[in-house]
Each structure stands twice: as structure tokens, then as C-alpha cells.
N, C-alpha and C positions, 0 to 999 in steps of 0.2 A: 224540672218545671219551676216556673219562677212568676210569681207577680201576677199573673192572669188565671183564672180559671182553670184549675189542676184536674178537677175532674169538670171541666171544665161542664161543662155542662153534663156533667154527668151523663151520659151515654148520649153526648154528641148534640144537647141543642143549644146553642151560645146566647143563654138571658144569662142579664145579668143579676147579680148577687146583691141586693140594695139591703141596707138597713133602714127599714122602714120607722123612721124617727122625722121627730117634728121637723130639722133641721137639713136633711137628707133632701137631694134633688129625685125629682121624680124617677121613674125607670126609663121615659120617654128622651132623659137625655144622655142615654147611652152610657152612662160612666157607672163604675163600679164603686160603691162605698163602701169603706173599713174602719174600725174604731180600732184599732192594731195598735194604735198611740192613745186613747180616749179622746179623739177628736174626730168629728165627720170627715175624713179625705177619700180624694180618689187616688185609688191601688197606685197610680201607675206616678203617684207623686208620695208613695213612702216606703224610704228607705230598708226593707224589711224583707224580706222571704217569703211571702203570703200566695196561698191558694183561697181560692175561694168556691163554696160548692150552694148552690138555688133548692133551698129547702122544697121547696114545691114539685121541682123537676128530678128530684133526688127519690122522692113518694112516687111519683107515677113511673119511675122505673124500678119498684119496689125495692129501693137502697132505703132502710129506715133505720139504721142502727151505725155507730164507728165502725165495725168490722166492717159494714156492709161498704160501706164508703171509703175505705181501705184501698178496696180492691181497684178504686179508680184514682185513684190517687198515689200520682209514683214516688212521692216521699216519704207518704203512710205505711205502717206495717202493723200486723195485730195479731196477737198470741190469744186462742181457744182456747178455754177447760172448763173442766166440769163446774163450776162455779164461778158467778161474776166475781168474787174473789180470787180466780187464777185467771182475769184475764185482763190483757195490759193493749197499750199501744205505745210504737216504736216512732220514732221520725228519725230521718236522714242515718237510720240503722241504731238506733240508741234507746233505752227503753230499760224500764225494770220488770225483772219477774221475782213476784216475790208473794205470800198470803201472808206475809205478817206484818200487823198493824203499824208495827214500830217504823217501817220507811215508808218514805213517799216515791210517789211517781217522779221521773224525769220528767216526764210531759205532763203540764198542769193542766187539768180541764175547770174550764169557765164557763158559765151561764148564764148570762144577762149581768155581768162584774162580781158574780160568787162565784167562789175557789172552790171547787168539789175534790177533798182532801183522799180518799179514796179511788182508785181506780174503778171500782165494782161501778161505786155512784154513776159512772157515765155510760155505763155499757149496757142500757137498755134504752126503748127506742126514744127516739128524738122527735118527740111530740112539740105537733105548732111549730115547727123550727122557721124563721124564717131563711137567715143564712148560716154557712158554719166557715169561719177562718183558720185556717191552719198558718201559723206562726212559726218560720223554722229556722232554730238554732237557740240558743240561748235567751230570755226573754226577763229574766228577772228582774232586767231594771224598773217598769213598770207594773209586771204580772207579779203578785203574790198567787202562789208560795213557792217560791226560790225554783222557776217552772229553767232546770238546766237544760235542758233540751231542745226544749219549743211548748207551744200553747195550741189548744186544741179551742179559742174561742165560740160560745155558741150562742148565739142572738135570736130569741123567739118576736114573734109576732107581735107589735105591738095594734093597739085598737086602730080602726078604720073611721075613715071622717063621715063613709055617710052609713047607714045599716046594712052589713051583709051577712046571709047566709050561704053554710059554702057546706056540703056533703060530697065525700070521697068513699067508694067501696071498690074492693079486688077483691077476686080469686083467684089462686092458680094449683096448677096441675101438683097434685101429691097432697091435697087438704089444707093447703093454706088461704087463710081468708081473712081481710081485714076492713073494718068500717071506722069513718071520721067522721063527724060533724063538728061544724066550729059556727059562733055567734059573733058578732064584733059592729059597733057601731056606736055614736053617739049616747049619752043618756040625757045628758043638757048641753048647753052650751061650752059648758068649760070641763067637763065628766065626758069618758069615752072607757069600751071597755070589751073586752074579748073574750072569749070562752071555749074550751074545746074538749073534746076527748074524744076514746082511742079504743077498740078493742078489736085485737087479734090472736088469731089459734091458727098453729100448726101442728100437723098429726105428725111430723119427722120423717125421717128419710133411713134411720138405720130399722132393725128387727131386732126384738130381745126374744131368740127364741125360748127361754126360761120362763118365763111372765107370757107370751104369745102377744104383748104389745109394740106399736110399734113409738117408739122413742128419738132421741135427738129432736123434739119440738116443743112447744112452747102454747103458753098460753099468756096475753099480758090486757091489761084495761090501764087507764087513767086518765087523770082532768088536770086540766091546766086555765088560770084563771090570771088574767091582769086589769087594774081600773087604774088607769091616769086621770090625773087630776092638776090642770092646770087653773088656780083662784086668782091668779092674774097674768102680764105677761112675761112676768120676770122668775115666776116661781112655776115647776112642774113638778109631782107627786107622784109615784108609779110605785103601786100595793100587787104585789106577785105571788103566788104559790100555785103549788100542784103539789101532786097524788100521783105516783105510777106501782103498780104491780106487776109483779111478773113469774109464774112458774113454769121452770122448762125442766127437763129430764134428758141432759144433756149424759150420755154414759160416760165413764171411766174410763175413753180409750176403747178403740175398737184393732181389733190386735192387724198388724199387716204382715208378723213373721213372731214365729217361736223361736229364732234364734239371734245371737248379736253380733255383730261384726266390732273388732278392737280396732281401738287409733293409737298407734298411726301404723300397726303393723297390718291390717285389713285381714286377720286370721277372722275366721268365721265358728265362733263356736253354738252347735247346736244342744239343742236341746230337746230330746227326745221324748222325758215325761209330758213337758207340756206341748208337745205337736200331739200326743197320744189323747191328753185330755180334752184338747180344741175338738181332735178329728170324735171324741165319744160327745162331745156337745154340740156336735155339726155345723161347726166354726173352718171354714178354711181360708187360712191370715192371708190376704194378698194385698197390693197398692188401692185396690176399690172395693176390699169388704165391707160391706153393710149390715152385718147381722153381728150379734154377741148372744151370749147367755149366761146371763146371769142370777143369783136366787132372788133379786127384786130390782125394780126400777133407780133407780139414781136420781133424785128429786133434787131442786133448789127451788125457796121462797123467798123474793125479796120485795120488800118493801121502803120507798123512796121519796119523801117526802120533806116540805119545806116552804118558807116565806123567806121574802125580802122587802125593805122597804126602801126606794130609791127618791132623795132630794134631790134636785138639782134649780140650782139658786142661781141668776143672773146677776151679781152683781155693777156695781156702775161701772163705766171704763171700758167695760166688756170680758170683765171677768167671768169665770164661773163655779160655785163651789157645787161638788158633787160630795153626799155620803149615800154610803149603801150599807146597810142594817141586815143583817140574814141570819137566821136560826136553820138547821137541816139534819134528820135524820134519816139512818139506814139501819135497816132490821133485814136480815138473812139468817134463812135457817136452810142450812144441805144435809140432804142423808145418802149419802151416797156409796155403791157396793167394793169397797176399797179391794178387792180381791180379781173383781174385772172379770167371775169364773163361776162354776154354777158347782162342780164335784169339787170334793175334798179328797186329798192326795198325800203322803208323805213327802215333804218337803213345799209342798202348793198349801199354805195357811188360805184359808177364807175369815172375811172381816166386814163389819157394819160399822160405819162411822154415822155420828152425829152431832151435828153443828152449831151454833148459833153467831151470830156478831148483833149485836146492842153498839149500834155507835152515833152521835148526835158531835154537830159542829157548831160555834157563833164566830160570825166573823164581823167585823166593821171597818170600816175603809171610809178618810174624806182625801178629798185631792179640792186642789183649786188649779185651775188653768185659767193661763194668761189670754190675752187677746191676740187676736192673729196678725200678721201684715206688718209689726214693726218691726225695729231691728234684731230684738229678743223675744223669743215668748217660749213658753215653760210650761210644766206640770210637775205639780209636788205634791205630796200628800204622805199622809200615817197609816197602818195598815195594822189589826190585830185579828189573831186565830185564837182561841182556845177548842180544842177536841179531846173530846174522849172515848174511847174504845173499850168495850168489856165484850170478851171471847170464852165462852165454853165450850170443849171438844172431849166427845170420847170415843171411844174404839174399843171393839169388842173384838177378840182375834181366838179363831177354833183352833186347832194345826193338830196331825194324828202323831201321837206318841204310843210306840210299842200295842201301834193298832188299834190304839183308842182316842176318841174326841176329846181334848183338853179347851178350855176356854180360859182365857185371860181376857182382863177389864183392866182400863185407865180411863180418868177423867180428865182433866187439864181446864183449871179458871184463871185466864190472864186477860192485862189487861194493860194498855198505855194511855197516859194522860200528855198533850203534845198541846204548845206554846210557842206562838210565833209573832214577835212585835219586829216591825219594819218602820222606817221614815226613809222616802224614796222621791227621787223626781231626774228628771231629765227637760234638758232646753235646748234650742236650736239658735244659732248665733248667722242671722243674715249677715253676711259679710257686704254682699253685691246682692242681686236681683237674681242670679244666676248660682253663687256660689254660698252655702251654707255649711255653718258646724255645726257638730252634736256633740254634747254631750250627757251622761247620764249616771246615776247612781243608785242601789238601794244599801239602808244600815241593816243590817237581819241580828235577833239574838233567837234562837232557837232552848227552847227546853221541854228535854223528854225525859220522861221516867216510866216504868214499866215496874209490873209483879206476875208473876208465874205461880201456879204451884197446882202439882200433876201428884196424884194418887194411883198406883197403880199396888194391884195381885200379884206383881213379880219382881223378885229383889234382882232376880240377873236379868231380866228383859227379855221379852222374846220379839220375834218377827214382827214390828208395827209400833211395838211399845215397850217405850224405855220405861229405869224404873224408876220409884218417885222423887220429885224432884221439886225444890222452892228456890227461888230466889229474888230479887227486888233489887234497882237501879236505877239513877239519874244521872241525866247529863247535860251541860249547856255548851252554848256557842256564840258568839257575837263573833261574825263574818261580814261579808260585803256580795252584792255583784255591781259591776261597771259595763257600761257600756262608751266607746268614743268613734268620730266617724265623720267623715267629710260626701255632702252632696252637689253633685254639678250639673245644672241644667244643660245641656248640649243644645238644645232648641225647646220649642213651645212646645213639643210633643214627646219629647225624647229627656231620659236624665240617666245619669250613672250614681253609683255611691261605693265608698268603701266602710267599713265599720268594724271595727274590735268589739270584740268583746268577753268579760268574765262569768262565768255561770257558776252558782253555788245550790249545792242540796246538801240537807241538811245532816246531821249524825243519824244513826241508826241503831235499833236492836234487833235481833232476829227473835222474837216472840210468836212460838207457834208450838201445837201441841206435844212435841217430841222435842224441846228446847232442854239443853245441857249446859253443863257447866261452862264450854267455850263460847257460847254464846252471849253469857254475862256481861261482857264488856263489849264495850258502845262501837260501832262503826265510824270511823273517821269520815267527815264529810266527804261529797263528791265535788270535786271541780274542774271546770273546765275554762278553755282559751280559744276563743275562737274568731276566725279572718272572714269577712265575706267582701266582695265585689261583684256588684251585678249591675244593670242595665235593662231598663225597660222603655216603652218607646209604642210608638203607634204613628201610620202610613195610612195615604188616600181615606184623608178625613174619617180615619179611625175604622175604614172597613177591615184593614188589618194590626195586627197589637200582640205583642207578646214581649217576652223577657231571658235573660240568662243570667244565670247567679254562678261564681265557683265559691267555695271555700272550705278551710281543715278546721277543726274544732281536736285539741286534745283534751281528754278527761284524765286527770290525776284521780286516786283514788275510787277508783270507778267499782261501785256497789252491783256485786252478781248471787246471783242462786248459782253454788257448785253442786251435782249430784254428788252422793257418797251415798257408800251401802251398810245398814248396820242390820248385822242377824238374817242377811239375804235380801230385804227391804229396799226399796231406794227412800233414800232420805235430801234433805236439800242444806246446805251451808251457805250461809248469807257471810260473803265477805268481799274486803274491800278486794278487787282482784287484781287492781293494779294500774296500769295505763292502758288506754285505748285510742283511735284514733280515728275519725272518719273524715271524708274528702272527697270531695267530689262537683260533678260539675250537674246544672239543672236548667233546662230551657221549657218553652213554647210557644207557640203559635196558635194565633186566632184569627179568622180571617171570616168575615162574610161577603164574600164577590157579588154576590146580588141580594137584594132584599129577600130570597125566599131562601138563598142557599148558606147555609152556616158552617163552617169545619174548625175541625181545634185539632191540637195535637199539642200532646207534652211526656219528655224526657225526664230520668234520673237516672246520673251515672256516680253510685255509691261506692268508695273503696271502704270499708268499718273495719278495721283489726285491733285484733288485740297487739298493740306491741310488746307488753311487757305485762305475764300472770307471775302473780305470787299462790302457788301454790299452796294448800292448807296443810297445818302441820297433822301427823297421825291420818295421812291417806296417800292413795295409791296414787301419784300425778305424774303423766306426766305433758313435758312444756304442749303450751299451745301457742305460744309465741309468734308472731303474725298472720296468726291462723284468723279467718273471720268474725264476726261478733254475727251473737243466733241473728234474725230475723230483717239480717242486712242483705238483700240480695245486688248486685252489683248492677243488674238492668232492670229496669223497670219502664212500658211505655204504655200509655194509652190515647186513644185519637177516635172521632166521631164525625159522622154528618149526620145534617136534617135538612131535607128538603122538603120545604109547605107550599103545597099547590093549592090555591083558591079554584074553591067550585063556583061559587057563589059569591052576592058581596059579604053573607055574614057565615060563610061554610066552607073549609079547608080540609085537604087531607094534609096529615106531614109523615114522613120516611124518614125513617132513623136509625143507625146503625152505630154503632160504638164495639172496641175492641180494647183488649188492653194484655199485657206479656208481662211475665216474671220471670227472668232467667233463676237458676238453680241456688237454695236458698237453705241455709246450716241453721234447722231448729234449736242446734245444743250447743253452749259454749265448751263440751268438752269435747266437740267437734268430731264426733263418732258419724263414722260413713250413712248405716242406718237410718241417722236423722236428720239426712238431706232429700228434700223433696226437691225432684228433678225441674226443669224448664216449663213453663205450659204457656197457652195463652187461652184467653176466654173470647168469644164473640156474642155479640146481642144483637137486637134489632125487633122496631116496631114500627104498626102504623096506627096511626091517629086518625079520630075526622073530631075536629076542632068549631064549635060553634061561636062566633063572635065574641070570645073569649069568655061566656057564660057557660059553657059547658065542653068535655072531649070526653072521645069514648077511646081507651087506647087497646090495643092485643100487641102484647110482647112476647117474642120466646127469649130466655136467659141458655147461653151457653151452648150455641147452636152445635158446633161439632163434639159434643157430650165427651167435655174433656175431664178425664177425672184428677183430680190431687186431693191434698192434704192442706189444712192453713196450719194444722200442730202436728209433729212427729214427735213421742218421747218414750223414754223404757217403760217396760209399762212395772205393776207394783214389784212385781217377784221375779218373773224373767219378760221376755221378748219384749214386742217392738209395737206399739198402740199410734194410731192415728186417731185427729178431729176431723169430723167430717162435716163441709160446708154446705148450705143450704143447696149451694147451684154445682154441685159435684155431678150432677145429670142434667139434662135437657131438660127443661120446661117451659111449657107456654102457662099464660095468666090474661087477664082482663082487667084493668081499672078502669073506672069511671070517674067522671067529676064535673056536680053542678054549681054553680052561684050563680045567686041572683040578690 
């Protein structure tokens, strides 16, 4: 998929995707607008890899979250866990898993021009959003912080020129229910301002028959607030924050098998204790269980909050300077039943863990851009992070020794303080009318340092918990990313480009609560090299439009979580793994043949391998050498229509159908048979009756042929095979509404 609408209209209706800014054409002229470079263009004039997804249209087919948007989107991928701290997002198969503070994501997520330095930060719902941009491949030269991978841009709502009031409520099948209101409208002449918020419950989809609740669901509120303030007409002011909350009781893995299959010899070793225990806690593991037991719920709280304060200054000539001011913190607490098991057993330990992250970020960022239409025109600017993270974790671990109950205790206080100064810009060099260069660059100095120090009741360690342990390190970096690239107009409607480019992330620590001596020393950065050549275009006065991108991207250095087991446990090893590789080819199609009829369609064909692992020293490895990278599946499609028949002049119904396919897809980089979730595909479909665009009533069912999978496979804590289980794992119908006026 390439350039247009990837989830394209998200379950098949083809609006477009506007950023709603002063500067932005209206939606009535058909084009799609991107800030991908921080300049208002249309898609299909920048050089980049962009999908685009209609905040609006994305809600009324209850897609409110990145996971959830995932699914429609064939370059996105996204890793579940029990805590927004284990849960990441992938692009074009590349991605980090990790809980410890000390790395960053591959994929940067942004919010109105703030860096959201955390993965956790972005993976609750996407309140007010107007549009979301996905940016794929490398992106550094413009995006802080050093985003190797791609950009997950997200652009909220800005105020309305005249007063509107707009309320959204759904229900659907299994207790989920969510309500919106949002305000937006003038206050003076030159003061405009928006307001919204959020609150939704769901009761979940698994059973904890230990507790007799049911679990995997969610509860979340929050406000989101903006006033622009333009005092004349060269100077704009926009004062931003929100509030979101969120607690869900997501379990620990719900088991799909007591036993595990070996790679690469596929010996299947069982394990008969714990099929005995599942089958006395009325657990039976298969690809669609939905029940666990365990001695209590698995909780997480987070809290996500934050301002920005955004200038942007017209200069004479037709400059522009922009700075953007941001303060943001995240406050998470998880307790969750580390043992995934409700009896205690000889060699089966039961364990409570509990959690905190205390982490707050300030970023500042100015850039000035040139004026458009001459021979050269540019953006430059300086960029600063300062973060800091402080983690408390402890675990409490029973396990029966010579038939008695033993408990052991560990605490663990760490903590990373992370620094990132940048000076970055890139310029386009018109050559001709037709033909343009690019070029681009950012300077990055990275500094991280980190402290640990874990107390534990046991000098040799047992099952969950090593024993105590301090340590304390710093590390810098002064690196680069580049970007270089040539664009060729082909006609008024049509352009191709090619573009190089370098991608850098940054050093690393593995700081997490069972952190050891090897882990002391710092992770060499991630880099990457990466080729694109695409083509996009649009036919019969833009009723049809789409694009095709191919290219490879190699990662030097490439930062993984290895499983490894200590004392029966599995445990994780952040190390550099080695080289990787992805490639591949990305199209679609957009096409409205008549004013009522809309269809899209788009491709991703993913090769990701690993070429070259470096094995950890002191473990069992062995190679996985052009074996796949997790959460790269090699096919990916989705496609949609809508058909809006008018009843009336101000009353329509619309028909809507979307579909979308995963071929078979390797959860674990140690590429164990177990943790590949087979082939599937999803189907939707709704109808609407749409009132003069003042109000729609819609009924959806999600996942009409009740196809079941898995979005996470992994071992679970002690032995067998645990899955995550997603919202639309079954059939459901739902209802949303929505008025403005």
C-alpha cells in the first residue's frame, strides 16, 4: 500500500483524511493533506510512503486505538501484553519489544509535532483525532527522535470557524459502550477553541474462572482541550493538553497448549504436570480459549497527560518559524498474576508482581521553513529531549519445597535519565518545473545513563527472581540520519521518486527488574539503509488514484528481546541481534466510478529476515539465520466499498463492507513453530442512514465469519503456550450514533 488511504477509509468509505488547519483546502476539494515534511501538501505530491486513516470514520467503525487500526492497515503490525508497557507497533515488519525504559521504539509516535518517547504513551484511545499518518521507512531526517523505522503521526482536531456541537455514543454486543461529546467554535474573532472527551467500558471477552469475573476489558475517560489564538495575521498561538485514563485487566496470557514444540527439530515436548493442573482449574488450552484461572485479576493503571505550546510566526518573504514547547507525563501502575495459574504445584511457582513507572518528558523543537515555488526551499530547525523514567518493581514468588510453601521477595528501583539534542533540516532543489532534488539531514547526540538496584531474600535466586544486584551507567552518542532523492513529475497527475536513506536509534540499556551483570553495558545503536522507489498518480479527474512503492531497508545492529530461561522462568535479553532485512513491494487503489459508489484496495508484500543473529553468549542458540522477523507477515490485504443511496434530499442510507487478510505470521524471533498464528482473514460490514450530514445512525457487525486468532503468541511464564486475545476474536454487532449541530 502506498501514498493513498491504507485503511483507506477504514472499512471502505473513501473521505478523505484533511488536516484541518488554517492553511489546508477544504475537504470539498477532493485532495488529501499531509504535514509528513511540516508543510500542508497533497499525498500524492510527497515523496514518502504515507497512509492516511479519517479519524472520524475510523470511530464510527469502532477502530479507536493503534492496535485497532492495525488491522486495516497492511504495513502496520502490533504486539499485545498485559501492559501498555509490553505493547509496541511494527511497520513494514520492524519494530521493538522491549519494557525497559532504557530503549526507544523504532517507530516514533507523534501528536500534534510532540515526540511521545514511550511506546505505552500512544496505545490508548485516540481521542479528538482528526487524521493519523503512517510514514514508512526511515524518517529521522525531519521526525525527532531518531523514528528508524517510520512515524506513526497523529493530528487532533483543531477549532471550527463557526460553533459546533457534536455527540457520538455506541454499544456493542459483549458490554462495550462508549460516549463523546466535543465543543469547538469561535470565542472572538481572532480566539477559536475545542473541547472534547471520552469515556468507555468494556466488560471483556475472556473468563477468570478463579475471581468468577470476566476480564481482558477495559475501562478509560479523558479530556482533550485546544485554543488557537491568532492576534494578527502573521502570528498563530495554539495552547494544547489533555488528560486520558485508562484501566483494563488484560490477563497474563491465556494458555492455547501445555506443551512446546522445538526449532528447528519440531520435537514436541509435553508436559503432563501442567495439562493436569489446567484440566483441575477447568482450563482447556486450545487456539480459541477464553477462560483462565487465576488467584486474582491482572490490573493495569495509567495515567497520560500533558501541554504543548505551538508558535508559528509568518515571517516577511514568506518564511515561517514554528516552535513547539511540550511538557508530558506517564504514571502506570500493573499488578499483574505472573504465574497465569490458580494451584500451587511442585515445580509450578505462583507469583504477584507489582509495578510502577513515574516517567515525565520536555521537548522543544523550532524549525523555520522557506517559501515555496522558488528554486530552493528548505526546513531547518534544532530539537531537544530531556526524559526521565523512575521504575519500581517487585515480585513475590511462593514455590513448594519438600511440601511446604516457601515465599521469596525482590524489589528492584531503576531508573534512566535520556537526552537527545538534534540540528536537522532537509531542502528540495527544483531543477526544472518537472524534476526535483532532495536532500536532507539530522546531527543527533544521544545521552543515557541508568541505575538499578534490586534487593532480594535470595542469595542463589529462585524461579522469577534473581538475587541482589546494583549497578549504574552512562553512555553518549553523536550520530547522523540522511536522507537523498530525486522527484519526477511524469504529468499533472502522476509523479515517481526515488530516495536513500540512513536511519539511526539510539544506544540502549536493558533496565528491567531481573537485570544482571550482562546487561551493564550499553547496546550499540540501531542502523539502517534504506532504497525506496514509488509512484503515485491519479485518472478520470481523480475518480481513480493510487500508488506503488518497492524497497529494502537493512538494519545494522538491530535491537531484540531474546527469550532465555533462568531457574525454569522465561526471562528476555535485550541485545544487539545482528542484521536484518526487509523488502518489499506496496500498492493501491482508489477509485470512486460514481458519486455514491467508493472502493479502495491495498497490498503489502513483506519479505523481513533476519540475515545474520548473533547469538547470546551463556545460552542455548541456536541459528535463526534468514528465518523471519516476529510480527512480519509476508501478506497483508485490505479492501472496502460503500454504497450511499439517497432517500431524500437531506436522508441516505450507505452499505459498507470492508475485509482484510493476514497470511501466517512468527510471533517470536526465536522462531518456535508454537508461536506462529496461522492465516485468517476478517470481514465487516454496515449500514447507515445518514442525515444531511447532521447526524447517522450506523449498525455494524465486526467479523462476520467469527474467525478466531491470536494478535500475541508467547511461552507463557513456566511452561506452555499463552495467547492475547483481541477484541473481534468473535462475531459482533454494535450501534453508533452521531449528532452535530
Amino acid at each position: 500500500m502506498y501514498g493513498w488511504v491504507a485503511a483507506g477509509l477504514l472499512a471502505g468509505v473513501a473521505q478523505p483524511a484533511l488536516a484541518q488547519e488554517a492553511d489546508a483546502p477544504s475537504k470539498d476539494s477532493g485532495d488529501i493533506v499531509v504535514t509528513a515534511r511540516f508543510r500542508n501538501e497533497n499525498l500524492q505530491d510527497v515523496p514518502i510512503a504515507v497512509s492516511v486513516v479519517n479519524g472520524d470514520v475510523a470511530a464510527s467503525r469502532n477502530l479507536n486505538t493503534l492496535q485497532d487500526l492495525s488491522t486495516v492497515i497492511p504495513t502496520v503490525d502490533f504486539r499485545n501484553g498485559q501492559s501498555n508497557k509490553d505493547r509496541t507497533v511494527f511497520i513494514r515488519g520492524v519494530g521493538t519489544i522491549t519494557t525497559s525504559p532504557g530503549v526507544e521504539s523504532s517507530v516514533s509516535t507523534v501528536i500534534d509535532g510532540v515526540v511521545l518517547v514511550r511506546p505505552g504513551q500512544a496505545t490508548l484511545d485516540l481521542l479528538d483525532l482528526d487524521h493519523l499518518e503512517v510514514l514508512r521507512g526511515p524518517q529521522g531526517t525531519l521526525f525527532g527522535k531518531n523514528a528508524s523505522a517510520g512515524v506513526i503521526n497523529l493530528v487532533t482536531k483543531a477549532p471550527s470557524k463557526v460553533q459546533t456541537e457534536t455527540l457520538e455514543a455506541g454499544y456493542y454486543e459483549g458490554g462495550e459502550g462508549r460516549i463523546k461529546a466535543s465543543v469547538s467554535g469561535p470565542i472572538t474573532s481572532t480566539i477559536g477553541y475545542a473541547l472534547s472527551g471520552l469515556y468507555a467500558s468494556y466488560k471483556g471477552n475472556v473468563f477468570n474462572a478463579g475471581t468468577g469475573h470476566k476480564v481482558n476489558g477495559y475501562d478509560r475517560w479523558g479530556l482533550r482541550g485546544k485554543i488557537v489564538a491568532r492576534p494578527n495575521d502573521d502570528v498563530t498561538i495554539t495552547f494544547a493538553g489533555d488528560y486520558l485514563y485508562n484501566r483494563d485487566n488484560t490477563p497474563q496470557g491465556v494458555y492455547v497448549s501445555s506443551s512446546r514444540i522445538a526449532y528447528p527439530t519440531g520435537v514436541v515436548t509435553p508436559n503432563a504436570t501442567l495439562a493436569g493442573l489446567l484440566a483441575q482449574e477447568g482450563i482447556t488450552p486450545s487456539a480459541n480459549n477464553k477462560r483462565v484461572n487465576t488467584n486474582f485479576d491482572s490490573e493495569v493503571r495509567d495515567r497520560n497527560y500533558g501541554g504543548s505550546i505551538t508558535l508559528d510566526w509568518r515571517l516577511g518573504g514568506g518564511y515561517t518559524l514554528t516552535s513547539i514547547t511540550a511538557y508530558r507525563e506517564w504514571k502506570n501502575h500493573q499488578t499483574p498474576d505472573w504465574d497465569t495459574r490458580a494451584i500451587l504445584a511442585t515445580g509450578f511457582p505462583q507469583g504477584r508482581d507489582d509495578g510502577t513507572v513515574d516517567f515525565d518528558q520536555f521537548s522543544q523543537e523550532i524549525r523555520l521553513a522557506s517559501p515555496q515555488g522558488g528554486l530552493v526551499d528548505y526546513v531547518v530547525g534544532a530539537y531537544l529531549l530531556a526524559a526521565d523514567t523512575y521504575e519500581r518493581y517487585q515480585r513475590s514468588v511462593t514455590q513448594l519445597i519438600g511440601g511446604a510453601p516457601v515465599t521469596n521477595n525482590g524489589v528492584a528501583n531503576y531508573g534512566i535519565s535520556a537526552q537527545n539534542h538534534a540540528l536537522f533540516g532537509e531542502a528540495n532543489l527544483h531543477a526544472t518545473d518537472a524534476l526535483t532534488f532532495i536532500a536532507g539531514g539530522r546531527l543527533i547526540h544521544d545521552s543515557l545513563s541508568y541505575f538499578h538496584q534490586r534487593v532480594s531474600d535470595t542469595a542463589t535466586g529462585v524461579s522469577g527472581i534473581r538475587p541482589s544486584f546494583a549497578s549504574s551507567g552512562k553512555t553518549d552518542r553523536v550520530d547522523y540520519s540522511a536522507r537523498a532523492g530525486v522527484q519526477y513529475k511524469l504529468a499533472s497527475n502522476a509523479n515517481t521518486y526515488f530516495t536513500f536513506s540512513r536511519g539511526y536509534k539510539g544506544p540502549a540499556y536493558n533496565v528491567f527488574f531481573n537485570m544482571q551483570a550482562f546487561d551493564t553495558q550499553p547496546l550499540a545503536p540501531e542502523t539502517s539503509t534504506s532504497y525506496e522507489i514509488g509512484l503515485k498518480g491519479s485518472l478520470f479527474g481523480g475518480r481513480v488514484s493510487g500508488g506503488i512503492a518497492a524497497y529494502v531497508t537493512n538494519y545494522d545492529g538491530y535491537q531484540a528481546n531474546f527469550a532465555d530461561t533462568y531457574l525454569g522462568a522465561i526471562v528476555t535479553r535485550l541485545i544487539n541481534a545482528g542484521k536484518v532485512q526487509t523488502k518489499g513491494i506496496e500498492a493501491d487503489l482508489n477509485a470512486r466510478p460514481t458519486d455514491r459508489l467508493t472502493l479502495n484496495f491495498a497490498v503489502a508484500r513483506t519479505d523481513a529476515r533476519i540475515k545474520h543473529f548473533n547469538c547470546p553468549a551463556a545460552t542455548t542458540c541456536t541459528s535463526i539465520d534468514n528465518q523471519p522477523l516476529p510480527f512480519a507477515p509476508d501478506w497483508k490485504l485490505s479492501g472496502g466499498a460503500a454504497w450511499k443511496l439517497p432517500i431524500t434530499d437531506g436522508l441516505a442510507i450507505e452499505l459498507q463492507t470492508d475485509a482484510s487478510y493476514k497470511s501466517r505470521t512468527q510471533y517470536a524471533i526465536t522462531q518456535t513453530p508454537d508461536t506462529i498464528q496461522p492465516a485468517y482473514g476478517i470481514w465487516n460490514a454496515s449500514i447507515a442512514l445518514i442525515g444531511d450530514e447532521h447526524w447517522e445512525l450506523r449498525a455494524l457487525v465486526k467479523n462476520i465469519l467469527d474467525q478466531h486468532y491470536a494478535n500475541t503468541l508467547a511461552y507463557g511464564t513456566t511452561a506452555g503456550v499463552v495467547r492475547y486475545v483481541p477484541r473481534d476474536n468473535d462475531r459482533y454487532v454494535g450501534l453508533n450514533a452521531r449528532i452535530r449541530y
